[in-house]
C-alpha positions in Angstrom: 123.6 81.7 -74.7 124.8 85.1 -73.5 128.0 84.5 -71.6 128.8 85.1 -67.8 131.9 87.8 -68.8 129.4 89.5 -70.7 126.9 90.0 -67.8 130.0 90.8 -65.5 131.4 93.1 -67.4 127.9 95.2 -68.0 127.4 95.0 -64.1 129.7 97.7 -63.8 127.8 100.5 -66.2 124.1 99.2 -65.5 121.7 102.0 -66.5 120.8 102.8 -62.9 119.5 105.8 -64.0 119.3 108.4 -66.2 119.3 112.2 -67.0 118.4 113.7 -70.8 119.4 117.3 -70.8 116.5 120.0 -71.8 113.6 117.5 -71.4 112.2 118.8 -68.0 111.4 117.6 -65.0 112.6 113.8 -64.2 109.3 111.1 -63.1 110.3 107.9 -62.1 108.5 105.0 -61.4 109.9 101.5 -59.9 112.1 100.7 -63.4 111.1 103.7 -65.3 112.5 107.0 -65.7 110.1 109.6 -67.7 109.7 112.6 -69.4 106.3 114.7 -70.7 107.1 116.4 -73.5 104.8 118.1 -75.7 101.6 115.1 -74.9 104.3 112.6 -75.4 105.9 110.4 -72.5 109.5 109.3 -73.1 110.0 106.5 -71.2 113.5 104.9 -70.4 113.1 101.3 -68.7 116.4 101.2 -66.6 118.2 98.1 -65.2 116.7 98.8 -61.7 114.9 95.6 -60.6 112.5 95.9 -58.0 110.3 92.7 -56.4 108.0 93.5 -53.7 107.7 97.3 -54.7 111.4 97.8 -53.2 114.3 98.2 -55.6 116.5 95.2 -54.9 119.2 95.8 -57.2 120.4 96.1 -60.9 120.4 93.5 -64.0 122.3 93.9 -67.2 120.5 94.2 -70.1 116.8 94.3 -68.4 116.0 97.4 -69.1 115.9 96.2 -73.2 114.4 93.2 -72.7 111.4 94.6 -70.5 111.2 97.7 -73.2 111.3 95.4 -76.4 108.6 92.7 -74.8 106.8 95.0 -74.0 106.1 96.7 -77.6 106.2 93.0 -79.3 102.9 92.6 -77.7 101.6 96.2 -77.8 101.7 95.0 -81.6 100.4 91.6 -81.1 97.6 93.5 -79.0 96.7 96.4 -80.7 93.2 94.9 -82.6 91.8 94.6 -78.6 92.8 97.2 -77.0 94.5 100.3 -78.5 97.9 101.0 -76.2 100.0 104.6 -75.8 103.0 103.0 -77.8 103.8 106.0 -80.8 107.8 104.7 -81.4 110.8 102.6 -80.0 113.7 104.8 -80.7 116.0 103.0 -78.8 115.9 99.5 -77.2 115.2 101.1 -73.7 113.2 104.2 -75.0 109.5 103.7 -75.9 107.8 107.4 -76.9 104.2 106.9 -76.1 100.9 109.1 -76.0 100.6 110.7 -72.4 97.4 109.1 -71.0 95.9 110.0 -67.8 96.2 107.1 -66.1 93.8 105.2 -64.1 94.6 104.3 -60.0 94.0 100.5 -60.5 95.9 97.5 -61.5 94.2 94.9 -63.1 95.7 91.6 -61.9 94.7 88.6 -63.9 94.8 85.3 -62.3 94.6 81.6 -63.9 96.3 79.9 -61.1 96.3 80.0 -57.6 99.7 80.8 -56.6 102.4 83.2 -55.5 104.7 84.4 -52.6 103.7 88.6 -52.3 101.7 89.8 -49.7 98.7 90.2 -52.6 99.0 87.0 -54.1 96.2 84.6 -53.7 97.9 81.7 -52.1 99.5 84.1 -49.9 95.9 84.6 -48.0 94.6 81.3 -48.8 97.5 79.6 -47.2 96.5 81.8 -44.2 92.6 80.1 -44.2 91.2 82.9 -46.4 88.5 81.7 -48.6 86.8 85.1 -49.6 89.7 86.6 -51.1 89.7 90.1 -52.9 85.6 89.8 -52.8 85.8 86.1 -54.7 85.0 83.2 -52.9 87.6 80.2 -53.0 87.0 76.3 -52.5 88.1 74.1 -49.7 90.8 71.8 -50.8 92.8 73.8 -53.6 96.8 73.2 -54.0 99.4 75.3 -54.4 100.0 76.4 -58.2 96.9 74.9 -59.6 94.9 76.1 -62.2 91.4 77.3 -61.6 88.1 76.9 -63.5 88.2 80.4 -65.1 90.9 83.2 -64.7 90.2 85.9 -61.8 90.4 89.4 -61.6 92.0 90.6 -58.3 92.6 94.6 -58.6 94.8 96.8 -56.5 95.4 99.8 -56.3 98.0 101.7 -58.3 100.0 104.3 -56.3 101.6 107.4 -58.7 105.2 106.5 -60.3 107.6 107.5 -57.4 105.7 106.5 -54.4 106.6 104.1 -51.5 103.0 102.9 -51.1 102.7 99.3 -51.7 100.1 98.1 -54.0 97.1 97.1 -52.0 93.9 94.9 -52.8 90.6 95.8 -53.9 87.3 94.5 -54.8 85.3 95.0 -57.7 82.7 96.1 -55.5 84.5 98.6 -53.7 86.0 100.4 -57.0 82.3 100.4 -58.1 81.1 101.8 -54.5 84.0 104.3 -53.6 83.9 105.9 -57.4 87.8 104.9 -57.6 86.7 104.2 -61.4 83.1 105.2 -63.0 81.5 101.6 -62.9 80.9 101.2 -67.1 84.4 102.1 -67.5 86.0 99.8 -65.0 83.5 96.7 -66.9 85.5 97.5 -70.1 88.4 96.9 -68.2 87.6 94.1 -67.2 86.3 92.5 -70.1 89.7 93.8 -71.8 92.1 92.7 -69.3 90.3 88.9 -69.7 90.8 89.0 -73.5 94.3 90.3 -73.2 94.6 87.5 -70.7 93.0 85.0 -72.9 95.9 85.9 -75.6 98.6 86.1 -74.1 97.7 82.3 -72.7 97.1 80.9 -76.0 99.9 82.9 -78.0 102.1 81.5 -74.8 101.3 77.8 -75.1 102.3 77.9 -78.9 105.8 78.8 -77.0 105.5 76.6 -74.7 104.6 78.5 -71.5 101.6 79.0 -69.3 101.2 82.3 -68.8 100.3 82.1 -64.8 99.1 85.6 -64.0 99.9 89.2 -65.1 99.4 92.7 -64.5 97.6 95.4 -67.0 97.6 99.2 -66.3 95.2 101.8 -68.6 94.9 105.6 -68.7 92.8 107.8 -70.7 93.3 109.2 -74.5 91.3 111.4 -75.4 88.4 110.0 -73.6 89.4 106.2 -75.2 90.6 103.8 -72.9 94.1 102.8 -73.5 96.6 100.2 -72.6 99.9 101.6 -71.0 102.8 100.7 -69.1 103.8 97.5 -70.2 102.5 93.7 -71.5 103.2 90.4 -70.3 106.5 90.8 -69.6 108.7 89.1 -66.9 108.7 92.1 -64.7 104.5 92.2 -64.8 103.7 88.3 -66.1 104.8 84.7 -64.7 105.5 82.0 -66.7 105.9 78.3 -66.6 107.0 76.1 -68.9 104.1 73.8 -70.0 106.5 70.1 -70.9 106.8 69.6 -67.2 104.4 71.4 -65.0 101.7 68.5 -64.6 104.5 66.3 -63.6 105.7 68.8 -61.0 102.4 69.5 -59.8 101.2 65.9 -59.2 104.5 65.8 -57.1 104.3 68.7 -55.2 106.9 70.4 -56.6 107.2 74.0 -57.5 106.7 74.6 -61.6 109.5 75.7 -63.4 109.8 79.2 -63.5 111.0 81.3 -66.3 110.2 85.0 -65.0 111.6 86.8 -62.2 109.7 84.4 -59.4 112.9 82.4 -58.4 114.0 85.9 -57.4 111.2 86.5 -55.1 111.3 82.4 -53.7 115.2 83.5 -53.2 113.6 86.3 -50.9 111.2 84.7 -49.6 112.9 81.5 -48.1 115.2 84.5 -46.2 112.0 85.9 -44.8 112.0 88.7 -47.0 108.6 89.6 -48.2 109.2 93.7 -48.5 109.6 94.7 -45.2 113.0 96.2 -43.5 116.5 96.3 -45.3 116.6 93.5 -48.2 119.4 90.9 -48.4 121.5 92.2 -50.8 121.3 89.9 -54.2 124.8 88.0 -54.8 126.5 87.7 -58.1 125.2 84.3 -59.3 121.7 85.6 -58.7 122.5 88.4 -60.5 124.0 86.5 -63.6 120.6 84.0 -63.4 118.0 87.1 -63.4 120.0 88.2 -66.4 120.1 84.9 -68.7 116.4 84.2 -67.5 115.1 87.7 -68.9 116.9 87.3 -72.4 115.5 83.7 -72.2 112.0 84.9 -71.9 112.4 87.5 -74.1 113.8 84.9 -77.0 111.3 82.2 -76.7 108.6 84.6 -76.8 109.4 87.1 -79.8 111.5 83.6 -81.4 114.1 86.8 -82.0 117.9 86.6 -81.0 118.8 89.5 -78.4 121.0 91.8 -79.5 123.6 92.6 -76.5 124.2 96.3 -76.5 127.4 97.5 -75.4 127.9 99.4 -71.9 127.6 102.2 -70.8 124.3 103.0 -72.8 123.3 106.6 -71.4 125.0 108.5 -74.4 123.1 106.1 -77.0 120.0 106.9 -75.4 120.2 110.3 -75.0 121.2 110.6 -78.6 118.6 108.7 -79.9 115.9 111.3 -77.8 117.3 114.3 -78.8 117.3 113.6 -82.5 113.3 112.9 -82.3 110.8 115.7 -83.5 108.2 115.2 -80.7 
């Protein structure tokens, strides 16, 4: 178990950010920093760690576990969907094809749960029933599972905005042209197998992998997965041993993603709005054993700790490419 020194002593040279000399112009997204270079992205995933679309703070080591996740499942994933993953040169670079990409997130749902403003509960709670075009029963609980995974789709503001995501139907991405309809059927049917995977590859680990979030672009016509892959900045988990238990008591699941952060929010009444409580040191120090912790019990690999400050390393490791 990665100690509390270690964590405490990395806090002081997070990768906040980060600048590769002759690459270009900077994009930056919520945790990425990126660079197009020759119809290649470079993509550095930073410590930054947002919740709510608003950058809250900064955890050690996140930017490697989010960037290593993701391209374990890129190549668990590859036979249903090709992705833009080309090479990991560095445990927080990924160089990856530059797709256009498309202005929807698929959300994936299997339960009904959740504390954002576009979670399902979140409306439910409220007396909602027809929620993001799909009609709900009377009588569901918080966090339980529903009779087949949903779809609920929002839209996907360009990397640097300070939109938040908002919901969508399938209906009105069909009707308003936001995606040609045949093309945003594949997604769906893709986004519901990667679903269906990533649930069944999860259980063997013993999670339930509760919802998650796909992004695709365009190659060359194809349509291609991007971004990143059930990870614990776009995917909640639970673990499976004790869920039932929990739920027949009304207790909340156990967590192992990034959701205590947002319940730590929430119970202060931040959902996204106005100046954030700022995240104290234990939080910090949780956020950063829980994403190793995901990232081991998934992969069944032992994190390697890097040694801070990382910018040099990276920058190193880019430059010596031949893009």
């Amino acid at each position: 178990m990665l100690q509390k020194k270690t964590i405490l002593h990395a806090l002081t040279s997070v990768l906040e950010t980060i600048d590769v000399p002759g690459l270009g112009k900077k994009y930056q997204g919520k945790v990425r920093d990126f660079y197009k270079v020759d119809g290649k992205r470079i993509l550095i995933t930073t410590d930054r760690q947002s919740a709510f679309d608003v950058i809250l703070g900064h955890i050690p080591f996140k930017g490697a576990v989010l960037n290593l996740l993701a391209a374990f499942w890129f190549e668990k994933t590859k036979q249903i969907i090709p992705n833009h993953l080309t090479e990991v040169p560095h445990p927080n670079v990924l160089i990856a094809n530059d797709c256009v990409p498309l202005p929807v997130e698929m959300v994936v749902r299997g339960y009904i749960s959740g504390v954002t403003k576009t979670s399902i509960w979140y409306s439910y709670e409220k007396g909602e029933r027809l929620i993001y075009g799909i009609n709900f029963p009377e009588g569901l609980k918080k966090n339980q599972k529903l009779p087949n995974p949903v779809i609920t789709p929002t839209t996907h503001p360009e990397a640097g905005s300070t939109v938040h995501d908002e919901r969508l139907t399938r209906e009105e991405i069909i009707k308003r042209k936001i995606i040609p309809e045949k093309l945003y059927k594949q997604m769906e049917k893709v986004a519901l197998n990667l679903f269906d995977y990533g649930s069944r590859f999860c259980k063997r680990r013993g999670l339930i992998l509760i919802d998650t979030k796909y992004e695709f672009g365009l190659y060359k016509g194809q349509l291609t997965l991007i971004d990143e892959i059930h990870t614990p900045d776009s995917s909640r988990f639970w673990i499976a041993k004790t869920y039932l238990q929990r739920f027949k008591k009304g207790l909340e699941p156990e967590n192992f993603d990034k959701e205590f952060l947002r319940l730590w929010y929430a119970k202060r009444g931040y959902r996204g709005e106005g100046k954030p409580p700022e995240m104290p040191i234990e939080l910090v120090v949780a956020l950063a054993k829980r994403y190793i912790g995901v990232y081991e019990k998934i992969t069944g690999k032992i994190f390697k700790v890097q040694k801070y400050p990382i910018e040099k390393e990276i920058s190193t490791s880019i430059l010596n490419l031949h893009i």
